[in-house]
N, CA and C atoms as a LAMMPS dump frame, in Angstrom:
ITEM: TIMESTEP
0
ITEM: NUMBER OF ATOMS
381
ITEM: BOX BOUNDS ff ff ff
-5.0000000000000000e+02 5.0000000000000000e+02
-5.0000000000000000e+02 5.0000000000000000e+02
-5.0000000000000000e+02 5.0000000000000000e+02
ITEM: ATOMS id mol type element x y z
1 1 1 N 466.12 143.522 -320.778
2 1 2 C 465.555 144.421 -321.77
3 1 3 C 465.707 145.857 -321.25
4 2 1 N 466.565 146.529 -321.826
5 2 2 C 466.887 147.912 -321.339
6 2 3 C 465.995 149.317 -322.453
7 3 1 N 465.538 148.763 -323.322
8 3 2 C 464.912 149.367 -324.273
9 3 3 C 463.786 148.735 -325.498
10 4 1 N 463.123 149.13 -325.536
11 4 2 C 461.633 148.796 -326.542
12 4 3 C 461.18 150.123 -327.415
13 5 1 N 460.294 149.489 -328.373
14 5 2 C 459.615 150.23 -329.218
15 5 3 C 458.806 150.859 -328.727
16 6 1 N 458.372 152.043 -328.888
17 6 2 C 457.495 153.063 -328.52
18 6 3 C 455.858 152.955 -329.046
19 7 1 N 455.6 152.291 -330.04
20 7 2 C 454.134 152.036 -330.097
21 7 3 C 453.539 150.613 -328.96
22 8 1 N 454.856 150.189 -329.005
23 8 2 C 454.69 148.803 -328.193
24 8 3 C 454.669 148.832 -326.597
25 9 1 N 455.192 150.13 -326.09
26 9 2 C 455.411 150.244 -324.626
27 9 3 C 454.185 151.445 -324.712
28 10 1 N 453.203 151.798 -325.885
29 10 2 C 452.267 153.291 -325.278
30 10 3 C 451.336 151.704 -324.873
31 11 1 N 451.107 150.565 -325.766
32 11 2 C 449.771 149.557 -326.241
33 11 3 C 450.151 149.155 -324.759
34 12 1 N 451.633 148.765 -324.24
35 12 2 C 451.355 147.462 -322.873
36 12 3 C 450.832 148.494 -322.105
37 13 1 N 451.277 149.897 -321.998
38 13 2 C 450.784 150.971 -321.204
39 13 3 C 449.713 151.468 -320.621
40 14 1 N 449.063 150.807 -321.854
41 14 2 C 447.721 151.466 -321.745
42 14 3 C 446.436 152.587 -322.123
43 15 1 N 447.799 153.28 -322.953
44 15 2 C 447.379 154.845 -323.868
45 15 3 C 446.427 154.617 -324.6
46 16 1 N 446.75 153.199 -325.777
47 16 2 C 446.067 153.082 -326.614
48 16 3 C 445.817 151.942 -326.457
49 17 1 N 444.325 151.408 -327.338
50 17 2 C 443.725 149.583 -327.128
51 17 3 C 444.515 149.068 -328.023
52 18 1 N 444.972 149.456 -329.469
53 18 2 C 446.111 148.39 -329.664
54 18 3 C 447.05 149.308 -330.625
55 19 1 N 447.693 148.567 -330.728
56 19 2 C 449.282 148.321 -331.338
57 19 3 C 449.278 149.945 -332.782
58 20 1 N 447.961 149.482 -333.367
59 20 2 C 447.761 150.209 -334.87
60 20 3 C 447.317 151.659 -334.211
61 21 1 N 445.961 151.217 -333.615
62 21 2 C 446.026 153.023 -333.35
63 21 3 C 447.274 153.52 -332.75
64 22 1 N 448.589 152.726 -331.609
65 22 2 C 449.623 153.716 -331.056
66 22 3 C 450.233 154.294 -332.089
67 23 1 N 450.182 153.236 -333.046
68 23 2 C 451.199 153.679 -334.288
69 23 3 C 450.543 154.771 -335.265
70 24 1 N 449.223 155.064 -335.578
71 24 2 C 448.358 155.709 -336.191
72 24 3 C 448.716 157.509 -335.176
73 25 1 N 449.066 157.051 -333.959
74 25 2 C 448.922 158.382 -333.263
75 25 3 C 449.997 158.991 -333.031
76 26 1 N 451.249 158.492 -333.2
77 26 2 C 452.43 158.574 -333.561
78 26 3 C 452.398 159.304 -334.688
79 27 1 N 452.413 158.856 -335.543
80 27 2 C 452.565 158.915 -336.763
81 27 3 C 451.554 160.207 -337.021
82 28 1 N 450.527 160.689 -336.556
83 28 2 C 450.027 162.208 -336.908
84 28 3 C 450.346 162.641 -335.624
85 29 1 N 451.332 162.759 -335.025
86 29 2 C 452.696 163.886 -334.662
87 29 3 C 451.598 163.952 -333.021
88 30 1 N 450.861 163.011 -332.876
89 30 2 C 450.024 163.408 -331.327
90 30 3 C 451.062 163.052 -329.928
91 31 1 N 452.01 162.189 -330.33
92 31 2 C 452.678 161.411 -329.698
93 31 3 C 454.177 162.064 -329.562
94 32 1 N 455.125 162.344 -328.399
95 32 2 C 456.411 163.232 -328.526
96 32 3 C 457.214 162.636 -327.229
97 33 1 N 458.323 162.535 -327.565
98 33 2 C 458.962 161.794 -326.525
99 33 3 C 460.78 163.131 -326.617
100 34 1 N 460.399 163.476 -325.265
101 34 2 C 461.734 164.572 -325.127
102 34 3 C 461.198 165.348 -325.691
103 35 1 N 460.391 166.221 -326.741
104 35 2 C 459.656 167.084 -327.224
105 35 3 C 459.554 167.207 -328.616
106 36 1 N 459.928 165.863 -329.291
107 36 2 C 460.518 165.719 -330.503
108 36 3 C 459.284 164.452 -330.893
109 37 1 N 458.905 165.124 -332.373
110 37 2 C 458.126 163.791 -333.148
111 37 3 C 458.961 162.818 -333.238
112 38 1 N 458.366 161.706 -333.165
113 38 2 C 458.976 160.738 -333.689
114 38 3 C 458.353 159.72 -334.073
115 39 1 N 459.027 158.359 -334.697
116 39 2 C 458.662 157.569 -335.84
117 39 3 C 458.14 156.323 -334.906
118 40 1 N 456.547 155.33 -335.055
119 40 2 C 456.487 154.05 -333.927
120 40 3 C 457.817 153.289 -333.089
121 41 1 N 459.064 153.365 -334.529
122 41 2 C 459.722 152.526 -333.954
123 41 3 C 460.653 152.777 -333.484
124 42 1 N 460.635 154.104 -332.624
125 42 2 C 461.782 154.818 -332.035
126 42 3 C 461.78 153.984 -330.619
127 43 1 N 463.163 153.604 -330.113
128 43 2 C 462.8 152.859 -329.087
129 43 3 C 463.394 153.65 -327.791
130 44 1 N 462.654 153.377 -326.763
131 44 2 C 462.439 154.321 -325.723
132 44 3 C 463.352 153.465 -324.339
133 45 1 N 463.813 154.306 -323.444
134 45 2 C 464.397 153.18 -322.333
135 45 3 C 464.068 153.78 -320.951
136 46 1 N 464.184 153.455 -319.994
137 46 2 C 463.368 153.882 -318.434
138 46 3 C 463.658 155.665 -318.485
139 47 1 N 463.285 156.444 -317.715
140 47 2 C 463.362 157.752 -317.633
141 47 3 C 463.138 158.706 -318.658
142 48 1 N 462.924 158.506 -319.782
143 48 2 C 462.008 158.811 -321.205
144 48 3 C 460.966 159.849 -320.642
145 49 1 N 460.857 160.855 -321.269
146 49 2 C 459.549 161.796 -320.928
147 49 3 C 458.768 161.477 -322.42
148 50 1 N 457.686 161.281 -322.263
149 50 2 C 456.463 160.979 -322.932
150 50 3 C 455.556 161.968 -323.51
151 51 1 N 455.05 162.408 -324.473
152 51 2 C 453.638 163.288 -323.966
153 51 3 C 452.952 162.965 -325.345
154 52 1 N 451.411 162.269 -324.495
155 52 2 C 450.266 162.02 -325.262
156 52 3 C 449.358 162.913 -325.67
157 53 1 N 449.148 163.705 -327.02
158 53 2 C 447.856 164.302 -327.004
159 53 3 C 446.493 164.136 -327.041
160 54 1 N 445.769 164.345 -326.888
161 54 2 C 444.36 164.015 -327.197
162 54 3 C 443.759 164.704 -327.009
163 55 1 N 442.322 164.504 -328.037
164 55 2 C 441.592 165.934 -328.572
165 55 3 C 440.487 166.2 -327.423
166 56 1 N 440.29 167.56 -326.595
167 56 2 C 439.768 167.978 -325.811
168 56 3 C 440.196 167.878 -324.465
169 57 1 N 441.405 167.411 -324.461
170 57 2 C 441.909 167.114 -323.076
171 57 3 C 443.561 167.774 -323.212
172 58 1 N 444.234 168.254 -322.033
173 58 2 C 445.426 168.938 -322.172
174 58 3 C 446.22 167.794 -322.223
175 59 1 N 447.663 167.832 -322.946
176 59 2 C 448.439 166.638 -323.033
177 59 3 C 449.036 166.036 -321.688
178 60 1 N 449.056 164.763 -322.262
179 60 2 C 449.644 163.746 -320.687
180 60 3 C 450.912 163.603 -320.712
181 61 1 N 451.958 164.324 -319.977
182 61 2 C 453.6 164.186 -319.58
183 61 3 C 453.688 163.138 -318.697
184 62 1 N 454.175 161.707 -319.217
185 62 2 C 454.832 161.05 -318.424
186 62 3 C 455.952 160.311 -318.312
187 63 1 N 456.547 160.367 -317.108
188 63 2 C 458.268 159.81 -317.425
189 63 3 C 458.165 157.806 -317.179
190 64 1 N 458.921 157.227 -318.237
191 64 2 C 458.662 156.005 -318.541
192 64 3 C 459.989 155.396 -316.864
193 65 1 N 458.539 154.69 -316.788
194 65 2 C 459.356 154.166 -315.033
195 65 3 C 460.098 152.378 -315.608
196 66 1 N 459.167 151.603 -316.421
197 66 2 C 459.391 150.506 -316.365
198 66 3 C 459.044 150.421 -317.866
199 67 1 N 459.457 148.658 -318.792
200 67 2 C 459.542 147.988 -320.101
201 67 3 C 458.57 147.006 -319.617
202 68 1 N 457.628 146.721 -320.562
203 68 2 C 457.094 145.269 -320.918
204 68 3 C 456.642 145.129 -322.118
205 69 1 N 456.668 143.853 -322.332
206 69 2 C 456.373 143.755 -323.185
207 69 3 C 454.921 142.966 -323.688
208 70 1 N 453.949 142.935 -322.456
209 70 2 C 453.243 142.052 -322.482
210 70 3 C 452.063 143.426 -321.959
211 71 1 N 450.352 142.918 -322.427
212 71 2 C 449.981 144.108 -322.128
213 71 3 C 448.984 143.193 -320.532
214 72 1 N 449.406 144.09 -319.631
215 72 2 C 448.338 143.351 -318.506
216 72 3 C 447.619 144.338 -318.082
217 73 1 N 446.763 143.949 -316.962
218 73 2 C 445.607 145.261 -316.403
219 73 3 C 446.23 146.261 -315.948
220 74 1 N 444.979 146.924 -315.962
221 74 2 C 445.774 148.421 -315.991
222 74 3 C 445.95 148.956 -314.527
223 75 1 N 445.934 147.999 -313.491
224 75 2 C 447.157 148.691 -312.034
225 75 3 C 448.322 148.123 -312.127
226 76 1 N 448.241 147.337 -313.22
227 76 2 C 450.388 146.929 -313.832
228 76 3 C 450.552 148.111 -314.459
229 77 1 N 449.47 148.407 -315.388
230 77 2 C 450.628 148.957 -316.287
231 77 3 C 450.542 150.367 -316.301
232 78 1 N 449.992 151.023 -315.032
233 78 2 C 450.273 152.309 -314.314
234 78 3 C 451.394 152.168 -313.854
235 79 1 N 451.89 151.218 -313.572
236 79 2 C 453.48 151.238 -312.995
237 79 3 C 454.459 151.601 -314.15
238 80 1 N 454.103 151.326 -315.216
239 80 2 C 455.233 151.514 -316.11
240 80 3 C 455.434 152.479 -316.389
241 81 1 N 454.329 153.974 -315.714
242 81 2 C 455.316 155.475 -315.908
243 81 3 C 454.593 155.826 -314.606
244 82 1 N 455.459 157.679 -314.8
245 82 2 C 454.625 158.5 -313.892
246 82 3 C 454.434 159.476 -314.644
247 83 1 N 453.102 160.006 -313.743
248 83 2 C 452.774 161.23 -314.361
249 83 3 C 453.411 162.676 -314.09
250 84 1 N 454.119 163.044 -314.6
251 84 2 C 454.76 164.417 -313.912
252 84 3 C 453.684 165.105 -313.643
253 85 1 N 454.165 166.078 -312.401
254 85 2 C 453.264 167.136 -311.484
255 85 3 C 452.412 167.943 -312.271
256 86 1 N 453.38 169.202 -313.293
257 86 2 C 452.455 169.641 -314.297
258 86 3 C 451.364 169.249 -314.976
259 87 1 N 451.268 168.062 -315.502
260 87 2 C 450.868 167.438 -316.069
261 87 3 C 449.327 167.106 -315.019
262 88 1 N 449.509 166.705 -313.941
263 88 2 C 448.482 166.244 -312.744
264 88 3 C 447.719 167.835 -312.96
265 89 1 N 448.541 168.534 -312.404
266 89 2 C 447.589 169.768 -312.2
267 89 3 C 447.061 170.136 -313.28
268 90 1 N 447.71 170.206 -314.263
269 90 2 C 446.491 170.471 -315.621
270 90 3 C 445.455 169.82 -316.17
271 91 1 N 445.909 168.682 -315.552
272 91 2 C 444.333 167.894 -315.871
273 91 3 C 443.203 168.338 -315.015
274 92 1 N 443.631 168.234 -313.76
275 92 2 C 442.903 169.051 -312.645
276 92 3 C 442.25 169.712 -313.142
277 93 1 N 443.062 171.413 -313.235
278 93 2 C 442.308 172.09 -314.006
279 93 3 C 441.614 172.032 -314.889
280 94 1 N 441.784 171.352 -316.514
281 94 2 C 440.534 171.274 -317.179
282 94 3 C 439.604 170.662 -316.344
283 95 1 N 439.711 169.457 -315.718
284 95 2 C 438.481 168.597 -315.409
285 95 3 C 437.928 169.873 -314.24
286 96 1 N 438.13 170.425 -313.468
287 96 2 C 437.311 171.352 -312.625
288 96 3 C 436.412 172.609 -313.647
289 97 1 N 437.687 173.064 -314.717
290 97 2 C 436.779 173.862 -315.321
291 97 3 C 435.63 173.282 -316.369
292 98 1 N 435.749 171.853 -316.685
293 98 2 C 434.204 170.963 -317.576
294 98 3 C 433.68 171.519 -316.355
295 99 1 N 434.087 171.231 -315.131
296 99 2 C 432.853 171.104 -313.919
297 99 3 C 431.977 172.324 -313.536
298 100 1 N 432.735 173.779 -313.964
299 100 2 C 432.347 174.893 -313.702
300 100 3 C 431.349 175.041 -314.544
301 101 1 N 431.817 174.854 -315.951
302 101 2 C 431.326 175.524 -316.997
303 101 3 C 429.801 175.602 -317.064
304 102 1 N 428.961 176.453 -317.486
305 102 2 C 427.417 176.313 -317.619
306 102 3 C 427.44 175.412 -318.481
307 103 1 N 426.076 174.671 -318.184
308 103 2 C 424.911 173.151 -319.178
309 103 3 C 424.737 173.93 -320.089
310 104 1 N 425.07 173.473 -321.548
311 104 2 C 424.435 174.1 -322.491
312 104 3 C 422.951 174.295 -322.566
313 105 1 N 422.357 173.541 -322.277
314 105 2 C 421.128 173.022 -322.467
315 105 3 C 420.155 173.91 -321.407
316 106 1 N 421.193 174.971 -320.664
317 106 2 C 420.041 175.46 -319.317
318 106 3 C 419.99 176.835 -320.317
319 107 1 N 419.987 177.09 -321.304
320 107 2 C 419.544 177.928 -322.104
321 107 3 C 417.945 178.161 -322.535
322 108 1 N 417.606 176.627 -322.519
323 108 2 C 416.338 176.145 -322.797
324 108 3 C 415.775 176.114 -321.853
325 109 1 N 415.034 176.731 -320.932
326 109 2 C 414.36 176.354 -319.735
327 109 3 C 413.193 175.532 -319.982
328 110 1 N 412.208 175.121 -321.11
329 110 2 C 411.144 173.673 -321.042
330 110 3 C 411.65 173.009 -322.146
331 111 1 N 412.906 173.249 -323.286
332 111 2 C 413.166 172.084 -324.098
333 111 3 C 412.666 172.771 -325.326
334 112 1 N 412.538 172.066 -326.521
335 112 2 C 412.471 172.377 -327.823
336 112 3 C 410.821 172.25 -327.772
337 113 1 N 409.971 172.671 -328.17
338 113 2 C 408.682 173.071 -328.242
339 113 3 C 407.94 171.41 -328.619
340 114 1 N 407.173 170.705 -328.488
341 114 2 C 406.603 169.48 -328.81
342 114 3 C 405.928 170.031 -330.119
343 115 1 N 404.608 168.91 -330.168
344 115 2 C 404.394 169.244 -331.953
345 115 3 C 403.195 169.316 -330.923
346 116 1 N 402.457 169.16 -329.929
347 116 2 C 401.081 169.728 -329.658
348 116 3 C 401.4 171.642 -328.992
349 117 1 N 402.708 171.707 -328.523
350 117 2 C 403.017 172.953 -328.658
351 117 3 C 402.801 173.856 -329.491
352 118 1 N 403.856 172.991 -330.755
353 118 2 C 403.499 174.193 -331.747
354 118 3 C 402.087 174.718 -332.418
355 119 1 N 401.571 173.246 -332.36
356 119 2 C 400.029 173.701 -332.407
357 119 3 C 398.694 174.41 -331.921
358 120 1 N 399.534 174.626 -330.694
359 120 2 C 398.966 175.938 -329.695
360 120 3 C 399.773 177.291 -329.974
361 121 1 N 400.629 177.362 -330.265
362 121 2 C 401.073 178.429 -330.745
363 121 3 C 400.274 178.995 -332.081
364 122 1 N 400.413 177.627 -332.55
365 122 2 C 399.684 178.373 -334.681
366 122 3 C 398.29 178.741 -334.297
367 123 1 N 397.775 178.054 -333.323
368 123 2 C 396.217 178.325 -333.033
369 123 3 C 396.202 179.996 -332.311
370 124 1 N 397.161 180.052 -331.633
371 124 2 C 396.902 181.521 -330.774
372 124 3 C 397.12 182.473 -332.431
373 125 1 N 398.436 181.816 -333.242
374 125 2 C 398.752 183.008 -333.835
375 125 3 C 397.417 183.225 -334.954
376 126 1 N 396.909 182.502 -335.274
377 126 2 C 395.261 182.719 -336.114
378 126 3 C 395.592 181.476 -337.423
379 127 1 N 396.531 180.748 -337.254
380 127 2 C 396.899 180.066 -338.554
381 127 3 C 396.52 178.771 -338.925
């Protein structure tokens, strides 16, 4: 087997849990192989550059190392690409900058007011 379908090698891969969403993500243009949309059943063969999008995360470049056609756990089917370098370091980066970023929530220093709160408040204000 020197070549396979591309929704079928993201599912043994691992990208996606099955078959419909690879093809669902394909198909709204998240999915690019060489840098070009393309259709589930474009079929892909070893050395293939990949790139997965997904929402809130920078896209995943990876070059297709190996074919299966069978989906097994996922320290198989990390073998079936790599991740190019770029690609490593930009994840890096976002994931360090989630890590930087301020807690939304430290805006609030005791939380949203309780309801015996507010009732000390209406009492101070005369109400």
């Amino acid at each position: 087997m020197d070549r396979m379908r591309l929704d079928k090698w993201l599912w043994a891969a691992r990208f996606f849990k099955t078959r419909s969403l690879a093809t669902h993500e394909i198909d709204a243009g998240r999915v690019l192989v060489g840098g070009q949309s393309v259709k589930p059943a474009r079929e892909i063969a070893v050395d293939d550059l990949v790139e997965v999008r997904r929402a809130g995360s920078p896209p995943v470049r990876v070059r297709v190392r190996a074919l299966s056609l069978v989906r097994g756990p996922a320290p198989k089917a990390a073998l079936l690409y790599e991740e190019t370098p770029d690609s490593v370091a930009a994840r890096e980066r976002a994931a360090e900058m989630r890590r930087l970023a301020p807690e939304p929530a430290r805006d609030f220093e005791e939380g949203r007011p309780t309801k015996r709160d507010r009732r000390q408040m209406d009492r101070w204000r005369g109400r």
